[in-house]
N, C-alpha and C positions, 0 to 999 in steps of 0.2 A: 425451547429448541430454536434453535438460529437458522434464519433459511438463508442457502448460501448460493442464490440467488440477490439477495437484499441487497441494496447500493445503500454505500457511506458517503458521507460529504470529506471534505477534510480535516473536519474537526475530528469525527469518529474517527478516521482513516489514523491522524494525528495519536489519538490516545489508543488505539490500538498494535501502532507499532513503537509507541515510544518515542516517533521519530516529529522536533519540531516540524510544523508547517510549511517553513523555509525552506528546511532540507528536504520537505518531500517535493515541493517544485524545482528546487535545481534537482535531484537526482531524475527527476522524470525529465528533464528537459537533460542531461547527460546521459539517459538510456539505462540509469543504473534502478529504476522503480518504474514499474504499471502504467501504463499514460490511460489517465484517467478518461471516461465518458463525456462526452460535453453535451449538455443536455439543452445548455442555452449557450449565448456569450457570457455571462456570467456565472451558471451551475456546472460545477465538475464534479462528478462521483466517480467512486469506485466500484467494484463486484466485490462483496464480501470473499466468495471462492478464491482469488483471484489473490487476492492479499493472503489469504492462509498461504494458498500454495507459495507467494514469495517469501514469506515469514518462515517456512519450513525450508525450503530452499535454501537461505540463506542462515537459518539457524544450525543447519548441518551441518554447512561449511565453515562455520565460526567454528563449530566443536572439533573438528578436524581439524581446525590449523592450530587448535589450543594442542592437540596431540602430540 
């Protein structure tokens, strides 16, 4: 069971949406992805939650415009 609380780094965040590393820091920095936690000057996480709900979000509307 996944607690959806748990904070991902961007390796995890990476392989759970498919999405390279690169494009997950431009599109957070263009508004279009989660601005991650910063935990240090060097540690950035995600909220597991956080990511489903953009992953659905955004899976919806891919199916919708496939329509």
């Amino acid at each position: 069971m996944t607690n959806s609380k748990q904070l991902l780094r961007i390796a995890e965040v990476s392989d759970l949406t498919s999405l390279a590393k690169s494009t997950i820091n431009l599109w957070v920095a263009q508004g279009k992805f989660p601005k991650p936690i910063l935990l240090s000057p060097t540690i950035k996480v995600w909220r597991l939650q956080q990511l489903h709900e953009w992953v659905d979000l955004h899976s919806g509307s891919a199916a919708a415009d496939a329509s």
